[in-house]
C-alpha positions in Angstrom: 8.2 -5.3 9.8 4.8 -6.9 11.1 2.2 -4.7 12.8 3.2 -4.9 16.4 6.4 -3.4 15.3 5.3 -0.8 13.2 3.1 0.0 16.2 6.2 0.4 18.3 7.9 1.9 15.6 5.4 4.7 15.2 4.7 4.7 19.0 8.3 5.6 19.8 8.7 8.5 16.9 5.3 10.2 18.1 6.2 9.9 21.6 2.8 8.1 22.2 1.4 4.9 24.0 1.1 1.8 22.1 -2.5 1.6 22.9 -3.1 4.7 21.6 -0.9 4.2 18.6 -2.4 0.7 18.1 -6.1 2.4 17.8 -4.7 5.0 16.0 -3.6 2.7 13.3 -6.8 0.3 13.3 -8.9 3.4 12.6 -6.7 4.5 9.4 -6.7 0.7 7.7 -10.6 1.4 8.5 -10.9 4.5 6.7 -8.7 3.3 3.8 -10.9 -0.2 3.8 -14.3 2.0 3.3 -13.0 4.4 1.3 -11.7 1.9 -1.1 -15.0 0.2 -0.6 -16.3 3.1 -2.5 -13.9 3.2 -5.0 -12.7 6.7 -3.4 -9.1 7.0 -3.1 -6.6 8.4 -0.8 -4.0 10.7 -2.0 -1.2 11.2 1.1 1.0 14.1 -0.4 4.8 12.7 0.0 3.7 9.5 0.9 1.7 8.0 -2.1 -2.3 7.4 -3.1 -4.4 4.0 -2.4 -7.0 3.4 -5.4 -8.7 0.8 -6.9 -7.9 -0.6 -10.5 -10.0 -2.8 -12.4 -8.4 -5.6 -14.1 -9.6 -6.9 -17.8 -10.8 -10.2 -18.5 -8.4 -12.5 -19.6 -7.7 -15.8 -20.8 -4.6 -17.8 -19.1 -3.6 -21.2 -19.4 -3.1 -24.1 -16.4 0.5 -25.2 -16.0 -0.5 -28.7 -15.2 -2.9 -29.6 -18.1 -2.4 -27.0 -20.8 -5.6 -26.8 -20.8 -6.8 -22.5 -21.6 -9.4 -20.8 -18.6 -10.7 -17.8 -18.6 -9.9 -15.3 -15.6 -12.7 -13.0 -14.8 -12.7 -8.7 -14.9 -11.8 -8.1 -10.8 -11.2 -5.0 -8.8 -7.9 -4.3 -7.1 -6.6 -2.5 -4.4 -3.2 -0.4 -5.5 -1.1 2.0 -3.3 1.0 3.8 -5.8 4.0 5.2 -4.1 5.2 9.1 -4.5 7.7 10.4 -6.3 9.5 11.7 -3.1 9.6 8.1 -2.4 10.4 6.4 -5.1 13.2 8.8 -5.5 14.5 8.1 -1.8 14.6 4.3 -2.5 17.1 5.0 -5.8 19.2 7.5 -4.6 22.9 7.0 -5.2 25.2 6.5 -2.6 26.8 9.9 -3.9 23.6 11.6 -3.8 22.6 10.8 0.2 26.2 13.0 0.7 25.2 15.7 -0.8 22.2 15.9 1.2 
């Protein structure tokens, strides 16, 4: 799913205008992008938590010449995924019955 249908995705579940929905979504990536900025994170109950994790140092090696390089200490951006989500990706096709 690309954007413009996640914005008609949403759009059609909240019963609102794309426009609105499109805005709507620009301001949250906004938010999450200057929070993150901050090294804040974002913790959506049922939904998951967007943080940043620093990676170490390390040393790798190029495929073409053997030849060892060092990769530098960098910050990334994570969204960790909940529990209630994680758990609806595995369920069993046994367990979706019983629900």
């Amino acid at each position: 799913m690309n954007k413009a249908e996640l914005i008609d995705a949403v759009a059609k579940k909240a019963d609102l205008s794309k426009k609105d929905t499109d805005a709507t979504l620009n301001a949250f990536m906004e938010v999450v992008k200057e929070t993150l900025k901050k090294e804040e994170k974002i913790s959506l109950v049922g939904f998951g938590t967007f943080q940043i994790n620093n990676r170490k140092a390390t040393t790798g090696v190029n495929p073409q010449t053997k030849a060892k390089i060092n990769i530098p200490a960098k910050k990334v951006a994570k969204l960790k995924f909940s529990d209630v989500i994680n758990d609806m990706l595995n369920e069993k096709p046994a367990d979706k019955k019983k629900k």
